[in-house]
N, C-alpha and C positions, 0 to 999 in steps of 0.2 A: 658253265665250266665247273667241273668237280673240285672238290676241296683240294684234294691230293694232288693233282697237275697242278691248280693253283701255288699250292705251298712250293710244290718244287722247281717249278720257276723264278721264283721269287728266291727260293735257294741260290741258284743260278747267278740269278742278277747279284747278290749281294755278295756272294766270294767275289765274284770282277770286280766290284767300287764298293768305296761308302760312300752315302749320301747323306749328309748331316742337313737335316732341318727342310721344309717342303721347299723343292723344285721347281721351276717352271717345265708344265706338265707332269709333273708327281700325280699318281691318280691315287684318291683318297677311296679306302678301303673299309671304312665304318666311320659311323658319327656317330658319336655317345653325348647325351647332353650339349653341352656347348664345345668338346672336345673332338677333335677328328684323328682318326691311326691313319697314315699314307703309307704306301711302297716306302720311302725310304726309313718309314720312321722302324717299320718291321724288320726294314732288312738290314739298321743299325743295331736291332736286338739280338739278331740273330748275328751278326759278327761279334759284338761283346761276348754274347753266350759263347761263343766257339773260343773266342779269344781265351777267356776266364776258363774254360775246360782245355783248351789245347787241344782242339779237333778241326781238322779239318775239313770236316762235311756232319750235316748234319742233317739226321733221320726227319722225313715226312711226318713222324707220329709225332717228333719231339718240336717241330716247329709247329705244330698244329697245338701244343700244349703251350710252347711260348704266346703264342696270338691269342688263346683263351684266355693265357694271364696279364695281358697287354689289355682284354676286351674287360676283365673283371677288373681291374684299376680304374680302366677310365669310369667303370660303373659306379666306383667307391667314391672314387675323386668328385664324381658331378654328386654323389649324396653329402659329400663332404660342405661342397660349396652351398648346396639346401641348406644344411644345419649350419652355416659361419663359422665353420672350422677355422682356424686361422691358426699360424704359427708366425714367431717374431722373427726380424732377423737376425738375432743375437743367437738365437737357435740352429737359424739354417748355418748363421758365417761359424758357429763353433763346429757343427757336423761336416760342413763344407773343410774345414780344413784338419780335421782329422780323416775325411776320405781321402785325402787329397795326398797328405802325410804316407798313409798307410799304403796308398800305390805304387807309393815312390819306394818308399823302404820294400815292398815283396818285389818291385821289379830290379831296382839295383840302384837305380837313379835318375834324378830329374831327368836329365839328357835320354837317357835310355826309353823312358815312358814319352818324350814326346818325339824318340822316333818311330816306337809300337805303332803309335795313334795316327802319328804324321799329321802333327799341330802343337804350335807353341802352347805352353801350361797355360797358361791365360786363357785360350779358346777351352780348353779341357776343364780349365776352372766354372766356364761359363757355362757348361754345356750339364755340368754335375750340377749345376748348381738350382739352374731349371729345373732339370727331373729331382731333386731333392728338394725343395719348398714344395711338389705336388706329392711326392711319399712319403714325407713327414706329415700331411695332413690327413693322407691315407691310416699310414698308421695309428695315427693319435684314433683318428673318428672308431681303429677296427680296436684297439685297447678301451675305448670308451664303452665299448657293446661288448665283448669279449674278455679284456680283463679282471681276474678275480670271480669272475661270474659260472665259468666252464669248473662243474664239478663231476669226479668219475668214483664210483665204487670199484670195492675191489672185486665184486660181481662182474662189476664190465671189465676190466682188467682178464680176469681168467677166462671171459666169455670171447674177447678178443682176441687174446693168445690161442685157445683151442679152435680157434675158427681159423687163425690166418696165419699159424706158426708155421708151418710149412713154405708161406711165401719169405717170412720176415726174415733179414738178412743176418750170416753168420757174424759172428764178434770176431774182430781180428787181434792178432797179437796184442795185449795191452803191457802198459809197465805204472805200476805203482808208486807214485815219487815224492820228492820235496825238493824242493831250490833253494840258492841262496844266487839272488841275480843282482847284478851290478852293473849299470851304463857306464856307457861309455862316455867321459862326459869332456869336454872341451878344454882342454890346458889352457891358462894365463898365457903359458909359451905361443899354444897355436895361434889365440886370439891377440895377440899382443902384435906376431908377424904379419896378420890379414887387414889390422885396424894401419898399420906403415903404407903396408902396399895402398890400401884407399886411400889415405891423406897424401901419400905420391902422386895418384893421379888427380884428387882432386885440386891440388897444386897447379899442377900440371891444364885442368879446364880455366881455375880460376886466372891463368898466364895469358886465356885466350885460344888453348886447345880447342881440335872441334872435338866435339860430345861423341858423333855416331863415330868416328874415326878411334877415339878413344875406345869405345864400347865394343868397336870387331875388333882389336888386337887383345884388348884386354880382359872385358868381360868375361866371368868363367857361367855364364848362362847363355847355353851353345850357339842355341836356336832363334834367340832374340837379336845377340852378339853378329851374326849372319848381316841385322836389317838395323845396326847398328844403335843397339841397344833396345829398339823400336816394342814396346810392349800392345800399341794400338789401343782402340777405341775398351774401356771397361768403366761398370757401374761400380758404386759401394759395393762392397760386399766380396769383392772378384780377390782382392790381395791381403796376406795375413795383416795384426793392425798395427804391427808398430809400422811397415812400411805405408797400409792407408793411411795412419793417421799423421806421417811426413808430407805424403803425396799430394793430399787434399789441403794443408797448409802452405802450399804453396803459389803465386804466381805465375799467370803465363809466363814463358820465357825462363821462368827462376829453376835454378840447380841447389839442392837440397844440401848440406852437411852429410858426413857418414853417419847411415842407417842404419843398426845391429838388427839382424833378425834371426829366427833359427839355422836358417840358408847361408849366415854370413853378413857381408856389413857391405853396406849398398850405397850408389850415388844416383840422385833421383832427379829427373830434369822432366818438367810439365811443361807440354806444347800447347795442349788444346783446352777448354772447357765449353761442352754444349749441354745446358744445364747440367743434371746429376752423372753424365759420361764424361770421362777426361781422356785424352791421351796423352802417353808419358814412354819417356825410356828411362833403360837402370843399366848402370853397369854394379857387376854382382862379385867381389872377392869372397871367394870360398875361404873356410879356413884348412888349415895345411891339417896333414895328421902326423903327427910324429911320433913314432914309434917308441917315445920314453913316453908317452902318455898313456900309450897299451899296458906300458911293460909296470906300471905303478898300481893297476888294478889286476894286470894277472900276477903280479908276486905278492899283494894283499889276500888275495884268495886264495891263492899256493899256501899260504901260513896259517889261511883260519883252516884249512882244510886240515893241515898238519896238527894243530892244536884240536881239532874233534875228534883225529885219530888218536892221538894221545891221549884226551879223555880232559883235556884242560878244561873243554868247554863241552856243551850238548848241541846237535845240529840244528836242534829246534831255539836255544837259547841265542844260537851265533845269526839264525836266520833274523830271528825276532832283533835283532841288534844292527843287523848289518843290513840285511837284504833289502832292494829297492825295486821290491816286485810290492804294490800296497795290497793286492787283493790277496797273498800268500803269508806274507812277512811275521801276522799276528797270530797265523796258526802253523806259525812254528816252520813255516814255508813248503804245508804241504801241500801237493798240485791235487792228485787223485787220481784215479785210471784213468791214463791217456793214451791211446790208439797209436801203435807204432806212426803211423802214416802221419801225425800231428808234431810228431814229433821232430827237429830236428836232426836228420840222418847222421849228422857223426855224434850227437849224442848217444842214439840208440845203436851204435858200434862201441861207445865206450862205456853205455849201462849193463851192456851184451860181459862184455868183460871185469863186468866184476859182480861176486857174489851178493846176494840178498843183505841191508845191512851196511855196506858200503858207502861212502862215495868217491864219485866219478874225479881227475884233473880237471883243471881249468877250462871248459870250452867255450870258442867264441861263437854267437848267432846273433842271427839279424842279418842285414843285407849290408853294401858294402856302404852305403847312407848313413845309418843311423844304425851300433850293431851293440853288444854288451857281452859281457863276460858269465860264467853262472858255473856252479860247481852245483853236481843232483845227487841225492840218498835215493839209492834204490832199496825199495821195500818189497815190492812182489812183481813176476813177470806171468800175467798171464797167458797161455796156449791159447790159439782160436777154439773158438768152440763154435756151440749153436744154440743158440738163446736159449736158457731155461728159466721157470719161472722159480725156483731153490736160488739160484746164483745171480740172477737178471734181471730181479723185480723191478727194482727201477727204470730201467732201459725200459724196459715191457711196456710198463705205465707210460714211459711218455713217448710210443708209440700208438697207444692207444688215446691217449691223451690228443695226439695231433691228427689221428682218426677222426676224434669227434669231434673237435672244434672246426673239422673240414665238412662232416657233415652239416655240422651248424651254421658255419659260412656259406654253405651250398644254397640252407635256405635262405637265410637273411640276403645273400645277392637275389634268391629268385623274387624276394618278397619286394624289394629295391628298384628290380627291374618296371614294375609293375606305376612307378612314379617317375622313372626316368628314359629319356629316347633313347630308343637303341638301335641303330639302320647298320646290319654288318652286310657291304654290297658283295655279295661272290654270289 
């Protein structure tokens, strides 16, 4: 069978289902080392991918690039396990839940992401968390060979440019900026009303309530709340730690005190223990938002904004003072050219309107989770252009830059292959 029907079959099959993890009858489609790719493993890549771009089909060429980078992983992965790669899980559970965080906050909300997926966070927990202990060990082993080591003249720089400028893509509208950014952060008021409501119903178990009964009316964690409270079978490492480290102090049968976590303040009841897997339910109180909570950080920043126009203060001194952005704060809050498209859209409608010099009202971003306030200095807008090497040397470079460490990769996998098995069945 040719490549091309192959792949796009396999298109096929994977907009109809996902298949999460091998099948009975999944036919396995490469072994690499001690790893194997199956139909479904490819044709869960190929839905992420679509998902994460917002496409609804996708090109023969570009699934054939997926499955190459699918075949180069496991290649890395089984050299990784040659040399004892290893990573801790202090490592995986802090990356684990800043991925975890960060898809919630760009989708809108927990609920919202595990209707996407259609699977409670816990499976979605489990399922990151797997392919992230095998990429963290990828990456570490590809910085171990690669980092620090990849040097370019500015010989190749100009060599690269005159040879492939005509491919390399235009520059899009940019804005030149600084911030002063402010979370949003959790009232006494809000958490004072969500810590009532839990101690209400934990009253309410400890009277002799039942738990799952309690958890579908109450719980504000949608999808769990459904199987009343039910979070099922999970290892260490699966839930942030102030709720593991309730969960795991507890007794079969035993119902936990309120839990504070970033999500809210939790009631934890442990059913099962089979060695290091437990199952557990929670019922979850959100905290409220209340809009005098908003109104105390946009009228804070209403006033330092006021005072820079004034001349009380400097934008760079009020940033260095105020802002709770850490990687901006010290240099005065400034971001650097950042690509319309990066930008929050009603920001760059209200950088749009005002002059170089400036700053912007108060605007709110972030998703509706976890979101903050930010007032921004516009300092230059740049027009799209098309790469030059007067205006674009940096860009240039690390275009080139990622030329050649692709080259250099190309070999080090070819040289890789030559120690480890590699059977792609098509």
């Amino acid at each position: 069978m040719k490549f091309g029907k192959f792949i796009f079959a396999l298109i096929v099959t994977a907009i109809a289902s996902v298949v999460l993890g091998q099948t009975e009858g999944d036919r396995i489609i490469a072994v690499i080392g001690n790893e194997i790719v199956t139909e479904s493993d490819f044709q869960y890549q190929l839905q992420m991918y679509a998902r994460q771009n917002q496409l609804t089909e996708i090109s023969p060429y570009m699934a054939q690039q997926l499955f190459q980078s699918m075949i180069t992983n496991k290649i890395i992965l089984a050299k990784a396990d040659q040399d004892s790669v290893t990573v801790t899980e202090d490592e995986v559970a802090k990356e684990l839940d800043n991925r975890v965080r960060n898809m919630i906050e760009q989708i809108g909300s927990e609920q919202r992401v595990e209707e996407i997926y259609g699977m409670p966070i816990v499976k979605i927990r489990n399922i990151i968390k797997e392919d992230l202990q095998k990429n963290m060990k990828i990456e570490k082993l590809k910085r171990s060979r690669f980092q620090g080591r990849l040097k370019i003249s500015d010989r190749e720089i100009k060599e690269f440019y005159q040879t492939y400028k005509d491919s390399l893509p235009d520059v899009s509208e940019e804005f030149e900026i600084a911030h002063i950014f402010m979370d949003r952060k959790i009232s006494d008021a809000e958490k004072q009303s969500a810590r009532q409501k839990a101690l209400q119903l934990l009253d309410s178990l400890k009277n002799g309530a039942d738990f799952s009964e309690i958890a579908r009316r109450n719980s504000m964690d949608s999808l769990s709340a459904i199987q009343g409270g039910d979070l099922g079978f999970a290892r260490k490492g699966t839930f942030v730690k102030e709720f593991e480290e309730a969960l795991y102090n507890l007794k079969e049968g035993e119902i936990s005190d309120i839990v504070e976590t970033e999500f809210g303040y939790h009631i934890i009841k442990l059913n099962e223990k089979q060695g290091d897997r437990v199952r557990s339910q929670h019922i979850l109180v959100k905290y409220p938002k209340f809009e005098s909570s908003d109104f105390e950080t946009i009228n804070f920043l209403n006033s330092l904004r006021d005072s820079i126009k004034s001349g009380t203060i400097t934008f760079e001194d009020a940033a260095k003072k105020y802002s709770q952005d850490q990687l901006t704060k010290d240099k005065g809050g400034y971001v650097g050219k950042i690509p319309a498209e990066q930008i929050d859209s009603i920001a760059v409608i209200k950088l749009k309107e005002i002059p170089e010099g400036e700053v912007t009202e108060t605007i709110r971003t972030g998703g509706d989770m976890n979101y903050g306030y930010e007032i921004y200095k516009l300092i230059k807008i740049y027009p799209p252009h098309k790469l030059s090497l007067d205006t674009d040397y940096e860009r240039i470079k690390m275009f080139a830059e990622t030329y050649k460490e692709n080259k250099e990769m190309e070999k080090w996998i070819n040289q890789i292959r030559e120690t480890i098995y590699v059977n792609v069945k098509m």
